[in-house]
Backbone bond lengths (Angstrom), bond angles and torsions (degrees), N, CA, C in turn:
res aa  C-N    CA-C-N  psi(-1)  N-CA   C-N-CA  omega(-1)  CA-C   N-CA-C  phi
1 X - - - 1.452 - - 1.532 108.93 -
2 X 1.165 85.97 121.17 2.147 86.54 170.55 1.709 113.98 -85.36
3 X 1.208 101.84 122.10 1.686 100.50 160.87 1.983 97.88 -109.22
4 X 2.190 63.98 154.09 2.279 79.11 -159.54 2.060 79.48 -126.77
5 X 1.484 90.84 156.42 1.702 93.97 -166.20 1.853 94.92 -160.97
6 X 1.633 102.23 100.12 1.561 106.25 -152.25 1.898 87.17 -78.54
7 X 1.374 97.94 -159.03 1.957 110.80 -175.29 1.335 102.39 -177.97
8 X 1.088 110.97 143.49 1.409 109.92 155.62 1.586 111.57 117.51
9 X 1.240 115.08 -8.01 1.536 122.97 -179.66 1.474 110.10 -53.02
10 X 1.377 118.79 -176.79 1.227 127.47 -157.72 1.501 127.02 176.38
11 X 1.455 103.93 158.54 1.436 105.65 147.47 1.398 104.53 -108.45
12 X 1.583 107.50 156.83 1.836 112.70 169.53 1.486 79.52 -171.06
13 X 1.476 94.31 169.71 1.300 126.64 -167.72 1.559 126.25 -80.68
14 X 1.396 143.48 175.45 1.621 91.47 -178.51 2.031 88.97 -103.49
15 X 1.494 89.18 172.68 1.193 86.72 -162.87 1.709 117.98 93.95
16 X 1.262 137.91 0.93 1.311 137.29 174.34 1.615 100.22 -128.22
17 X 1.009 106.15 164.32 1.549 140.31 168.19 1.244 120.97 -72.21
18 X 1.994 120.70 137.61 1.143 122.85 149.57 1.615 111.87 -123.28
19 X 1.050 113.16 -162.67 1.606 114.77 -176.53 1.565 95.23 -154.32
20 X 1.916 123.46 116.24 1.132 90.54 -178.57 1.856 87.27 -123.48
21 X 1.401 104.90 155.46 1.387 117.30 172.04 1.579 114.15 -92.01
22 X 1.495 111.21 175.29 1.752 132.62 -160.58 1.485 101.34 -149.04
23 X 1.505 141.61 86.84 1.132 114.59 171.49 1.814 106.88 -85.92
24 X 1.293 117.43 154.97 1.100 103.10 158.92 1.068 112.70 -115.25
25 X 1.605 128.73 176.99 1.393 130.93 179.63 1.413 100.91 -151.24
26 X 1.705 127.28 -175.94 1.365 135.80 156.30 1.715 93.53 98.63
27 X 1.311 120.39 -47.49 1.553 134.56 -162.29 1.470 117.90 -148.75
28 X 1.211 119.30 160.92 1.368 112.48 176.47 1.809 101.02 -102.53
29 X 1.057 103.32 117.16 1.559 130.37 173.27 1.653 111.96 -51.57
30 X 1.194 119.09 4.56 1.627 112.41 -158.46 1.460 110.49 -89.97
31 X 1.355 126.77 3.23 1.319 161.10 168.16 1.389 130.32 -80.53
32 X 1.592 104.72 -23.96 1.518 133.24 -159.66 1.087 106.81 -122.85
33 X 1.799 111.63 137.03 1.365 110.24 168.06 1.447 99.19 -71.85
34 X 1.773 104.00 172.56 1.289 124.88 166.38 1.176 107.52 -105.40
35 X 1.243 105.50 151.09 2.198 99.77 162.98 1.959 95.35 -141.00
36 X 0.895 91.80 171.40 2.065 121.16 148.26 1.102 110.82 -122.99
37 X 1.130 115.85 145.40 1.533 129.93 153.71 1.351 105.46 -136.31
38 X 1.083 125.09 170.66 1.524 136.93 -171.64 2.170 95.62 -155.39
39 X 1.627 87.67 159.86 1.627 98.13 -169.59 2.032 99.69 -152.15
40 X 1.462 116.85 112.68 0.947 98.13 -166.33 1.542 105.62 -112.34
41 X 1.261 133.56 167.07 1.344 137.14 171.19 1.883 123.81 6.23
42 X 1.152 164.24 54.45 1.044 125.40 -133.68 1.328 124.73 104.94
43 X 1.460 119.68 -52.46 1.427 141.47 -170.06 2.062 115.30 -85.85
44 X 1.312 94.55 151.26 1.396 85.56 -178.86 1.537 100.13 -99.49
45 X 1.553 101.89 176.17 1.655 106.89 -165.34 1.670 110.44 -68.69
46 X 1.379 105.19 138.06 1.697 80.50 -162.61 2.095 79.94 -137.45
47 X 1.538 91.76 177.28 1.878 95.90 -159.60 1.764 89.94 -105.22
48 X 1.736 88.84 146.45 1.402 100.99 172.81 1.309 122.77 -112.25
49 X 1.300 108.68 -41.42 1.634 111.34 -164.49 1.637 95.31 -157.26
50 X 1.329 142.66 151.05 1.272 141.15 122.93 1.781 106.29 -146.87
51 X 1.841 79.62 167.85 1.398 107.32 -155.32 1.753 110.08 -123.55
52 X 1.213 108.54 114.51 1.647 110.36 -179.58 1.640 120.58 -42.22
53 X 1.205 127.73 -170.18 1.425 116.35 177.68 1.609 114.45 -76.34
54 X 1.509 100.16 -46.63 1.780 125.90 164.26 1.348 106.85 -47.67
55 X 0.965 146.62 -29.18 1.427 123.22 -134.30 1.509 141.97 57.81
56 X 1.145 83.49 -0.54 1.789 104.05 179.67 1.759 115.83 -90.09
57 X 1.214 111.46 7.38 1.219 109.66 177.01 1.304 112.62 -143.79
58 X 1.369 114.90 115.62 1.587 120.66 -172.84 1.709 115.23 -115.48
59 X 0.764 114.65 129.23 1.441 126.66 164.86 1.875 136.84 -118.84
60 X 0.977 116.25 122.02 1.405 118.58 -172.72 1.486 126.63 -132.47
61 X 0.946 136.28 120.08 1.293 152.28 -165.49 1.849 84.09 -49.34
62 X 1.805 105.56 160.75 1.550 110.05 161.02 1.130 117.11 -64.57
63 X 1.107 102.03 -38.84 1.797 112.77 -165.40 1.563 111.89 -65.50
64 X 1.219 106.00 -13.42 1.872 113.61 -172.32 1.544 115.48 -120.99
65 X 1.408 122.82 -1.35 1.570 131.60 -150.11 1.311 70.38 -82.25
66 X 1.541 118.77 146.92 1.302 137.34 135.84 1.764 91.15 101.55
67 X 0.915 122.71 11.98 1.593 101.11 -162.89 2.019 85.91 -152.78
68 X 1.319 128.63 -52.99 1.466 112.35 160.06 1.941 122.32 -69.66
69 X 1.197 71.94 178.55 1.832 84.20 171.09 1.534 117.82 -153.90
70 X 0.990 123.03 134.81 1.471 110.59 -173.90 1.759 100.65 -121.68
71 X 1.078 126.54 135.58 1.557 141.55 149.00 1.177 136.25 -133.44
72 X 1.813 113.74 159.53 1.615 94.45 -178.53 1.419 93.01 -143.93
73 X 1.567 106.51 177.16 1.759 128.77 179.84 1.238 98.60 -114.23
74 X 1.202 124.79 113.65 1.538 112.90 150.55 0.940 112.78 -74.33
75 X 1.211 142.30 1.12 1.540 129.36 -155.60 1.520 91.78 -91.42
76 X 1.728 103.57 -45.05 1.717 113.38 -157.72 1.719 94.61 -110.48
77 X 1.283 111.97 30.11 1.406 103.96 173.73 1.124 109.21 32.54
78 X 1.322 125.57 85.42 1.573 125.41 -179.54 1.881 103.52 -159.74
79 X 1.121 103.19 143.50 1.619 108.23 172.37 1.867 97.23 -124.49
80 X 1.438 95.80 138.15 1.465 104.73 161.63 1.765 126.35 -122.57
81 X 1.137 110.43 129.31 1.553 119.41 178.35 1.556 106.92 -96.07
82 X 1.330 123.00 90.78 1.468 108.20 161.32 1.506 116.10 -98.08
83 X 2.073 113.43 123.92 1.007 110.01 -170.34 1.461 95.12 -128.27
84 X 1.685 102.10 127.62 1.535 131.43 -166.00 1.767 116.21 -113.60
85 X 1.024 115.44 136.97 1.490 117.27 -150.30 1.524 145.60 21.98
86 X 1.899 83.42 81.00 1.190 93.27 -146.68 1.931 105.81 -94.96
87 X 1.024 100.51 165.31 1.351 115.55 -168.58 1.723 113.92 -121.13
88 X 1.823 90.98 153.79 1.875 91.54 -172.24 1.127 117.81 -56.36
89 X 1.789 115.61 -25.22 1.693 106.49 171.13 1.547 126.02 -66.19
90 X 1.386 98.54 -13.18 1.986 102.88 164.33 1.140 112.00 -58.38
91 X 1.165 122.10 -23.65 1.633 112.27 -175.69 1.272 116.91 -53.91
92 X 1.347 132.87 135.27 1.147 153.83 -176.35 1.466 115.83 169.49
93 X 1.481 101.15 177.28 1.495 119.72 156.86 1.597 118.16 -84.33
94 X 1.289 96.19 138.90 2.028 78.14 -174.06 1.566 86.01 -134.88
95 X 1.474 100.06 144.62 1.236 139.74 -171.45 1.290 113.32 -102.07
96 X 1.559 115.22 151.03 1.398 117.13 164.51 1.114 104.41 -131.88
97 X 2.017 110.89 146.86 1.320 79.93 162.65 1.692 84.98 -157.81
98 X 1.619 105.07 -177.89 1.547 102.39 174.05 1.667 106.76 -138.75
99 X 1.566 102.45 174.11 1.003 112.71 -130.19 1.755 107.25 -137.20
100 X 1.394 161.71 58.18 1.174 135.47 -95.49 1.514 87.84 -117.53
101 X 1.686 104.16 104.90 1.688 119.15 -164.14 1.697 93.90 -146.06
102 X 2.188 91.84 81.38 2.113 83.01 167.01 1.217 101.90 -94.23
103 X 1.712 138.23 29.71 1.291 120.04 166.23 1.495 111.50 -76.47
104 X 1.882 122.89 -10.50 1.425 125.75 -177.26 1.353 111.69 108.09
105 X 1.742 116.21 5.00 1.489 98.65 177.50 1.272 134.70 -74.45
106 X 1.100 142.72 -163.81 1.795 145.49 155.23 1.056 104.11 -142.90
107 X 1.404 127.92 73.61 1.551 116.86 169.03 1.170 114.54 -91.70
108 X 1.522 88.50 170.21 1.783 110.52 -166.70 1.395 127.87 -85.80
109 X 1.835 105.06 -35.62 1.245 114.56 162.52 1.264 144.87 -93.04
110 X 1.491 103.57 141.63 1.578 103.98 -127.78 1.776 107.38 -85.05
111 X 1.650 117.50 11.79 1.605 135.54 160.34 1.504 80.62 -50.73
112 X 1.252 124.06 -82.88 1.747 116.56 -143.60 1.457 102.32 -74.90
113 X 1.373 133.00 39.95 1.203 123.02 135.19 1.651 124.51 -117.52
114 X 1.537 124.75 126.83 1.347 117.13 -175.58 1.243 133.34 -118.93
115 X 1.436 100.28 41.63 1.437 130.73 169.52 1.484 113.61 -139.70
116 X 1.572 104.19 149.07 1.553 93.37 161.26 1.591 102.16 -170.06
117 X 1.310 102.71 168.14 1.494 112.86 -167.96 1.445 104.77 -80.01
118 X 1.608 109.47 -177.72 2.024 115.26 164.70 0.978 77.22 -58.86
119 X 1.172 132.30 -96.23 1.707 150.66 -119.29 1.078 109.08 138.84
120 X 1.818 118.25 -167.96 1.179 127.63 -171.91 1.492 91.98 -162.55
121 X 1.623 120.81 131.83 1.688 114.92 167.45 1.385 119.50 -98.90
122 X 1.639 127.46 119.74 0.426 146.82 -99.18 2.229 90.10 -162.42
123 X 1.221 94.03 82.66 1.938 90.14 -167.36 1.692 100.46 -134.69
124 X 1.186 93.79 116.96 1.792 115.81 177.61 1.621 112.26 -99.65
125 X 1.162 131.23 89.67 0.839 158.50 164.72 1.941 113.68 -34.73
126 X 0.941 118.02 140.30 1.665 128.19 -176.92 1.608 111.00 -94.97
């Protein structure tokens, strides 16, 4: 069983940057997709970003293309979300989670992942 344990949440302004981390533990993740998802006030859990086992496969919501980034370490079992001009609709809780896909996928829906972190809050301010 993997346990995932995000970091890095925040307040910022809109228009600024956060960086949020994924440690994993229990297993080595290097086998597993990564994802984000985020869930805001009201809102149902919806997908942000994931990342194949390689790194060779990226996926990003519309709402985030050009403005997140997603990477990871296998070495240090770690996923990183850096999200750059960011806006009050970022607000949410954002999630991590993984996903155990060595065929190379990054999917979006969040059935094929069977782990996941608390979260992290995550509020961009106007």
């Amino acid at each position: 069983q993997v346990q995932l344990v995000e970091s890095g949440g925040g307040l910022v302004q809109a228009g600024g940057s956060l960086s949020l981390s994924c440690a994993a533990s229990g297993r080595s993740v290097s086998t597993y997709a990564m994802g984000w998802f985020r869930q805001a006030p009201g809102k149902e859990r919806e997908f942000v970003t994931a990342i194949n086992w390689s790194g060779s496969v990226i996926n990003y919501a519309d709402s985030v293309k050009g403005r997140f980034t997603i990477s990871r370490d296998n070495a240090r079992n770690t996923v990183t979300l850096l999200m750059n001009s960011l806006k009050p609709e970022d607000t949410a809780v954002y999630y991590c989670a993984a996903g155990f896909a060595p065929t190379g996928r990054a999917p979006s829906w969040a059935p094929d992942y069977n782990s996941w972190g608390q979260g992290t809050q995550v509020t961009v301010s106007s």
